[in-house]
C-alpha positions, 0 to 999 in steps of 0.5 A: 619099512621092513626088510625082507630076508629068504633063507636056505637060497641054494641056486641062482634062478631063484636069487635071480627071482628075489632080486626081481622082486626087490628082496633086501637080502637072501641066506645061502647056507654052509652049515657045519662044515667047508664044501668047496663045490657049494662055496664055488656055486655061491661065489658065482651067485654073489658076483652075478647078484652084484653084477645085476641086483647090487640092492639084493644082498647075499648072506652066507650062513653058517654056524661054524665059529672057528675063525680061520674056517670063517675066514676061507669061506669068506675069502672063497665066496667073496661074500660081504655079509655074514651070519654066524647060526649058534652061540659066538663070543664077542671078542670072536667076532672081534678078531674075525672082522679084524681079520677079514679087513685084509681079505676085502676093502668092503666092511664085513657085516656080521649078523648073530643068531640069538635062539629063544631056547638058550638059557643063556640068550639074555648074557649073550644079547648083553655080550654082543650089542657091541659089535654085532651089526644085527641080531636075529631072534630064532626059536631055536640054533637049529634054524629052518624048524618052522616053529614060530616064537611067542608074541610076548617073548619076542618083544621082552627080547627085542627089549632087551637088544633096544638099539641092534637093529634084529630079525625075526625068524622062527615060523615067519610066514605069510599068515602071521607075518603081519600081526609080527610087524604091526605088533613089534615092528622089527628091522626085518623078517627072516622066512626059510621053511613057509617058502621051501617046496617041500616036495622038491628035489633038494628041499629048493624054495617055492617061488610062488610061496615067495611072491605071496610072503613079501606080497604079505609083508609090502601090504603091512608096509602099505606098499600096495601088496603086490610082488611085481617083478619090480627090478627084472630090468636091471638084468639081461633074459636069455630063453631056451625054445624047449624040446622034449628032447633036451635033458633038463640038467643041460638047462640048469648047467646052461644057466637060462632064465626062462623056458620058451613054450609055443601054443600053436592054436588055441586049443588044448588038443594033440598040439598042446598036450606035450607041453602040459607035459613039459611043464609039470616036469619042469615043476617037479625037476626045475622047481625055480625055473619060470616059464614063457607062453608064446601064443601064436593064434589067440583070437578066441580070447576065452580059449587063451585063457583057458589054456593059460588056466591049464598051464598055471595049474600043471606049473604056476610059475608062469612067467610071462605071456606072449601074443602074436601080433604079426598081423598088426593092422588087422589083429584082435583088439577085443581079444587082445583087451580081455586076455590083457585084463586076466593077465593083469588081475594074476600080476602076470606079464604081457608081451607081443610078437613080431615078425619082421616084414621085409617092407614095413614102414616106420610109421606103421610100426610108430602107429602100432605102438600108439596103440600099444601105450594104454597096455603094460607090455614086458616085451616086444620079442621080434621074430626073425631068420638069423641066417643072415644079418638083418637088413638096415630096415630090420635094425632101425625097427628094432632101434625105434622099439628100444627108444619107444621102451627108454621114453616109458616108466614102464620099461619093455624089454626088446628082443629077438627069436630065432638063434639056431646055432652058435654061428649066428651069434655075430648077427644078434643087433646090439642094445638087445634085452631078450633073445630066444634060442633054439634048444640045439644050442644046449646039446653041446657046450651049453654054458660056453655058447649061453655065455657067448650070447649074453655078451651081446645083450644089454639091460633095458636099465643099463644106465 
């Protein structure tokens, strides 16, 4: 099966998506020169990827061959696997791992581009066998140009380098990505510029383009074709209730996973209007950033799906989609069925809402989640006031959702809505996936409260 490698990774929410969806290793770029504030930002992306997505790999790629340069910037992000983009000796690569045995125990794998436009690629691939630990096959040293390399040379190439495992890059993408592996069944592929949104701030990467290209290549593999967020359980969710009021920079600084959108009613009237808004502002500002619907009246399944249509279009990285089921023995079955069958059919996520009812018994919620076996839900998100810790009754609800979600394959993330203020943070209930803040919380000293309450979060895989 081949291995799948994004390039040009330049924030966390989006090495945080490829890892959900089990990418095998992704590029983030330091060119031609040291930036410290870019090799601070990548160090912190390597060690949360090692922290929560150890199978997805960052790769620093740079094409600076000189080894003392090579060396600080391994030193400064830590990182354990390294890609030199342009022309590099072998003996450079000698010393260079020599070198970086005494900055980490961990052996330092090293990837060398090969570019089809240099005369000479074939000396180079001969010079390198030895000590690269991969080679990947680019049209060109410049790297990112889209321009895809021919059939033909690439397997005269692959020919030549026979035991080096290589990537294929250079105009990879979802339209010819499978005529690449069938015909030439590389190691891997290399995709950067078929996944950028184009008309981004900062040239970031199109999430939704990403789902589609490994889509494409899991079908090649004969892996069922679809990018589900395969490993998103490994990791903590901390969302933000948005307000048109919070600046979106506090929502990047604060590090948050998800925008929380409350639909009131069913309908796309006055209510509803300012959060199309948000959310094409959010696409164009926050292009990596998903999103949560939160359904609080869906009862006309026709009109939910109405405005889901809506919001994909004004943004499509719709995350998940939440319903409202306070009312659990009196809800919408037939509703719930068909808005669960869209959602299913987009490869988009379900979850419900609860709040929690001073006097429910345990075996009303036990017969609610019965009810609740034959659907894939991704969360069970409760609603409560926060002011005060939860009542005994309150937590051994919560406790039987988290072991109703440990027993399935399917795992279901437990969490909570209804922190206002850093105060409560002593509240939350341990074991929790999920918990929704409000956006007053990233006024002031966002990164420093978000941290606080991730401290109180645990994975829904944990073990």
């Amino acid at each position: 099966m081949a291995i799948i490698k994004i390039c040009g990774v330049k924030d966390i929410f989006t090495a945080r998506f490829c890892g959900d969806l089990g990418i095998e290793m992704i590029g983030l770029h330091v060119v031609n020169s040291l930036n410290e504030p870019r090799q601070r930002k990548f160090r912190n992306i390597i060690m949360q990827m090692r922290a929560t997505y150890p199978y997805t790999t960052p790769v620093i790629v740079t094409k600076i061959t000189e080894v003392d340069k090579i060396l600080k910037l391994l030193a400064s992000t830590t990182a354990n696997i390294l890609q030199i983009h342009a022309p590099v000796s072998n003996s450079k690569l000698v010393i260079i791992r020599d070198e970086a045995k005494k900055l980490s125990e961990n052996k330092l794998v090293i990837i060398v581009t090969i570019a089809v436009d240099d005369p000479m690629a074939v000396e180079r691939i001969e010079n390198l066998k030895s000590e690269a630990d991969l080679l990947l096959i680019d049209s060109s040293y410049m790297g990112g140009t889209g321009h895809s390399v021919n059939i033909s040379v690439l397997r005269n190439f692959l020919r030549i380098i026979e035991t080096v495992p290589c990537l294929i890059a250079g105009g990879v993408g979802k339209e010819n990505v499978s005529s690449i592996l069938k015909e030439l069944g590389p190691y891997g592929v290399d995709v950067e510029s078929s996944v950028t949104n184009t008309c981004s701030i900062g040239r970031l990467k199109d999430l939704i383009k990403i789902r589609e290209f490994v889509s494409a290549v899991r079908e090649c593999n004969g892996s069922g074709g679809v990018a589900e967020l395969i490993n998103s359980y490994y990791r903590t969710l901390m969302s933000v209730k948005f307000d048109s009021k919070l600046p979106i920079r506090e929502i990047r600084k604060a590090g948050i996973d998800i925008i929380h959108l409350d639909f009131l009613d069913n309908e796309a009237g006055p209510l509803n209007q300012e959060s199309f808004i948000i959310l094409k502002r959010l696409r164009r500002f926050t292009p990596c950033l998903p999103y949560d619907l939160h359904f609080h009246q869906w009862d006309e399944a026709s009109s939910v799906i109405e405005l889901i249509k809506k919001c994909l279009f004004a943004n499509p990285l719709l995350h998940s989609v939440l319903l409202d089921c306070s009312r659990w023995n009196n809800y919408a079955e037939e509703a719930f069925r068909q808005i669960h069958l869209f959602i299913e059919e987009r490869h988009l996520c379900l979850g419900i809402s609860l709040n929690i009812p001073p006097k429910c018994s345990m075996e009303e919620l036990s017969l609610f989640l019965i009810k609740m076996r034959s659907y894939k839900l991704k969360e069970i998100l409760w609603i409560a006031d926060m002011t005060t810790k939860l009542s005994s009754n309150s937590i051994s609800l919560l406790n039987y959702c988290l072991a109703w979600s440990n027993k399935r394959t399917h795992k279901t993330f437990v969490g909570v809505e209804g922190i206002e203020n850093i105060q409560q943070v002593d509240n939350i209930p341990s074991l929790l996936n999920h918990i929704v803040v409000d956006s007053s919380l990233l006024i002031k000293k966002p990164v420093r409260n978000t941290s606080l309450i991730r401290k109180k979060l645990t994975p829904p895989c944990s073990e």
